[in-house]
N, C-alpha and C positions, 0 to 999 in steps of 0.2 A: 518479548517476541511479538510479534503480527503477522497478520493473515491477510496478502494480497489477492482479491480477483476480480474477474471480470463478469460482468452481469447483461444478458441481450435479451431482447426479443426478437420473433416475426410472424408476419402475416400476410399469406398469398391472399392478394385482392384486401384484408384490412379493412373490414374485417372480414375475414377467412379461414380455414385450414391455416390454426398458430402454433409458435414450439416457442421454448423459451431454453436459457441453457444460461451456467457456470462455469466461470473455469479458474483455473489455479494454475493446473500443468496436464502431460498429457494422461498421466495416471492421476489426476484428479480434479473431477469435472461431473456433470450431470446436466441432463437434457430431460427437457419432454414436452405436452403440447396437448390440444385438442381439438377436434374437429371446427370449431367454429371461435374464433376470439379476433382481440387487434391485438399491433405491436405493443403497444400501453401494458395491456393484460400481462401478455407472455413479458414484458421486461421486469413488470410487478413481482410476478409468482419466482421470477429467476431470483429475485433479491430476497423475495420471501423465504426460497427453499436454501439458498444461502445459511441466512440468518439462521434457519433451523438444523442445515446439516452441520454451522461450523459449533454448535449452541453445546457440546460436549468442551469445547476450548473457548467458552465466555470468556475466559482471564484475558485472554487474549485480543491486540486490536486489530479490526477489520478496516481495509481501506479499499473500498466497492469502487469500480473501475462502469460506467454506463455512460453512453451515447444518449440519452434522452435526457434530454435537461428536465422535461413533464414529471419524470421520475424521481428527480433529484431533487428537485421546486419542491413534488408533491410530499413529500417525506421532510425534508429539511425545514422549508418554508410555509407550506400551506396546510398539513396534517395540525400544527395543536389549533391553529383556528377554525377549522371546520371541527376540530371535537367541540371548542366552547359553544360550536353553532349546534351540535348534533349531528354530526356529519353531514352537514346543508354549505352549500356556499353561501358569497354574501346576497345573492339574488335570489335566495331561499329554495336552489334546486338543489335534487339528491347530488352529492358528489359521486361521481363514477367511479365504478372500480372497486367500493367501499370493501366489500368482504376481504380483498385482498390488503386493503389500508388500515382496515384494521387488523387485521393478522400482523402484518407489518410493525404496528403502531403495540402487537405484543411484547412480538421477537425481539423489539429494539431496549424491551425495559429492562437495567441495567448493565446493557454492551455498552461497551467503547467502540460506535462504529463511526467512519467518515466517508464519505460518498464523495468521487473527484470525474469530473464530464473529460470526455476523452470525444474525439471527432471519430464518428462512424467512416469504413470505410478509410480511413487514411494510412493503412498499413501497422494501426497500432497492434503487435503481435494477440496477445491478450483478445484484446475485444476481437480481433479477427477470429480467432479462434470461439469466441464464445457465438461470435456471429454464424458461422457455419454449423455451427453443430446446433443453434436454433432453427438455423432456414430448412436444415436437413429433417429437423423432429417434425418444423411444418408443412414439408415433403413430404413424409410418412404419409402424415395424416391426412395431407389429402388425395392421395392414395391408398388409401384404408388398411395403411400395412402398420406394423409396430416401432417407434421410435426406437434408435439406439440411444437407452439411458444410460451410458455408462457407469466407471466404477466410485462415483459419489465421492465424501470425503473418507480420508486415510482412517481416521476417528472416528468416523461417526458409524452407528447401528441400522442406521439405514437402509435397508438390502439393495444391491445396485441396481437390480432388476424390478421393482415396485412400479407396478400401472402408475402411470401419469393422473394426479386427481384431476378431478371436475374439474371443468369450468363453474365460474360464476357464470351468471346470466349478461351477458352482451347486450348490448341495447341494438337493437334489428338494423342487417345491415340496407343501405338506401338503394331504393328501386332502380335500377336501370332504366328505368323510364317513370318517372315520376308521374300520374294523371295532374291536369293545367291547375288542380283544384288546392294541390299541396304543395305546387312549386309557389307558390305567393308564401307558403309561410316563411318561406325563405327569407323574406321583406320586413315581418315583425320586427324585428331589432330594430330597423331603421330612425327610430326615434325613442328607442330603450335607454336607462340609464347606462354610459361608459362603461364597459367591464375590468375587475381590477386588472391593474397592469399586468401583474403577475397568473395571472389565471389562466387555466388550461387549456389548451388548444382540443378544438373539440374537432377533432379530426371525421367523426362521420360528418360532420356539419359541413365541415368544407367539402368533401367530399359529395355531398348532396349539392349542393353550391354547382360543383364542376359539374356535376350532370342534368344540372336543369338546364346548361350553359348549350347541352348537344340536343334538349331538347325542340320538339316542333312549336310549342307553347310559346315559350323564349324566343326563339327563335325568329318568333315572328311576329315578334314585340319589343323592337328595340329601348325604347323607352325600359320599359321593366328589366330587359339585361343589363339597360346601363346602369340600375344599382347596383349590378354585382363587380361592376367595375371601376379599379382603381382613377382617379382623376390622370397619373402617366401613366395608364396600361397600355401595353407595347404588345405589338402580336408575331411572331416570328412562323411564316404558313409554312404547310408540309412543300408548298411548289419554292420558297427560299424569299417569297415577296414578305417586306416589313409592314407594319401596319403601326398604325399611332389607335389612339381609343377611336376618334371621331369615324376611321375608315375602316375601324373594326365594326360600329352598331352601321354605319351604311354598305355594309357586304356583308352582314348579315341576314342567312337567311338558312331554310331549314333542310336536313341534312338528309342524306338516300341511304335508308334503310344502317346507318350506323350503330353498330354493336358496341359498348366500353366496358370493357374487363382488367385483372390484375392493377388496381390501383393499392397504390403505396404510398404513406403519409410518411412524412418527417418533418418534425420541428428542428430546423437547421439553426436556428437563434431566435431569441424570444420574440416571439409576434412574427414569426416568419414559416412561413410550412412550405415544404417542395411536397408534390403532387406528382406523381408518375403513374401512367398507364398507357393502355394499348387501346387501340379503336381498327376496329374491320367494318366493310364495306365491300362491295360486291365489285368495287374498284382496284384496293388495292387495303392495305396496313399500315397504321401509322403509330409512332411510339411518340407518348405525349408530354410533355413538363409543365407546370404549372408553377409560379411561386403567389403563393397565398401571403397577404401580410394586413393584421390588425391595427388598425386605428377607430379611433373613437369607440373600441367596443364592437366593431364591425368586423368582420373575415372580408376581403376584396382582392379581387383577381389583381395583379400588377404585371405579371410578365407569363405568356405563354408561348410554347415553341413545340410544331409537329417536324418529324423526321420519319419521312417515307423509310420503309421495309421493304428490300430486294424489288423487284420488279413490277412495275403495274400488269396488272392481267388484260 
């Protein structure tokens, strides 16, 4: 016999108010979340409490259904070598996440488990379901009301109703406005050793990346924006005008009074991250995309696209 399910996380803004959630069927599933994490975390802790709810039917095998590849890599591929490292990568930083990797990296001793990527969002019943019932537990919470945990596994002693644990410690989410002083660290890597192929998409990083891009700093320094841009970076404006790199750094310039909230990371394929969020302005609302993609070791803008919201003011 085996054990199908589906494992998600989310996170408003990412990091933000997160929820994570399992699922199996509709009588067996579990959710919950914390005021402050990423999607990373909440996907972790969902395969974590997995592994622990189904751990009364060890004999049995699991075949873990996740949308993040970071999850799958990180367990499958890059967990025994960051042990032989001491949980450091090869460029001797802490690996992220650890507490949860290594709980993970308990759960897993003596299962039979398999982990299979499934495309987020494409109507896979499974993951749809695990997906809502995460976005929902990170609705709760930022709204300060209580997640619906559901009723866990059929087996397991678990009480369906048990507070959501702790968070780990997050690594601080990036300023809305970075001061001119810390958008240059941005630029360290520039001449760092390559990062390994397979290595993790460091989602505040780009994240920080896109918001030095709204900054006045940047903005007003073409030159230093254009390391953050791909050599074909394509710009697609909120008015429908295309842009190539070169007419993106000469129309560049600094922005009125612009606010960036609700961003959302995802690694769509290895070395590839889609970027989503909102930007307001005493103009109008704009909903934003981004695709982020690694080379040499670098995170670089390749393709962005704004899409005005109902009506200019």
């Amino acid at each position: 016999m085996s054990i199908t399910a589906a494992a998600d996380g989310s996170a408003l803004g990412n990091p933000g108010p997160a929820g994570w959630a399992w699922y199996i069927d509709e009588n067996t599933w579990r959710a919950g979340g914390w005021p402050h994490g990423t999607n990373n975390m909440g996907e972790l802790k969902a395969v974590l409490d997995l592994l622990e709810a189904t751990a009364v039917d060890a004999d049995q095998h699991l075949l873990v259904l996740c949308d993040s590849q970071y999850v799958i890599n990180s367990i499958t591929k890059w967990m025994p070598g960051w042990k032989r490292k001491g949980w450091r990568k090869k460029d001797g930083k802490p690996v992220l996440n650890v507490e949860l990797l290594q709980a993970i990296d308990r759960a897993l001793a003596g299962r039979s488990v398999e982990f299979e990527w499934v495309k987020g969002h494409s109507g896979h019943a499974m993951n749809d379901a695990a997906d809502r019932r995460a976005n929902a537990a990170a609705t709760a919470f930022s709204k300060q009301q209580d997640p619906q945990v559901g009723p866990g596994y059929r087996s397991s002693s678990t009480p369906s109703a048990a507070p959501a644990a702790p968070a780990p410690t997050p690594a601080p989410a990036p300023a809305s406005a970075a001061p001119a002083d810390d958008l240059f660290s941005l630029f360290d890597d520039a001449t760092a050793e390559p990062a390994e192929p397979a290595d993790t998409p460091d989602f505040e990083q780009i994240t920080a990346r896109e918001q030095a891009l709204l900054t006045e700093a940047l903005r007003s320094d073409p030159p230093s924006a254009a390391e953050l841009l791909h050599p074909s970076c394509a710009e697609v404006g909120a008015s429908g005008r295309r842009l190539d790199r070169e007419e993106i750094l000469a129309h560049l310039a600094p922005l009125d009074r612009v606010e960036a909230a609700e961003f959302v990371a995802d690694e769509i394929a290895p070395g590839v991250v889609l970027l989503r969020y909102v930007t307001t302005s005493p103009a109008r609302t704009v909903e934003r995309t981004s695709v982020w993609v690694q080379e040499g070791g670098r995170w670089l803008l390749r393709h962005h696209q704004g899409t005005p919201v109902g009506h200019d003011h």
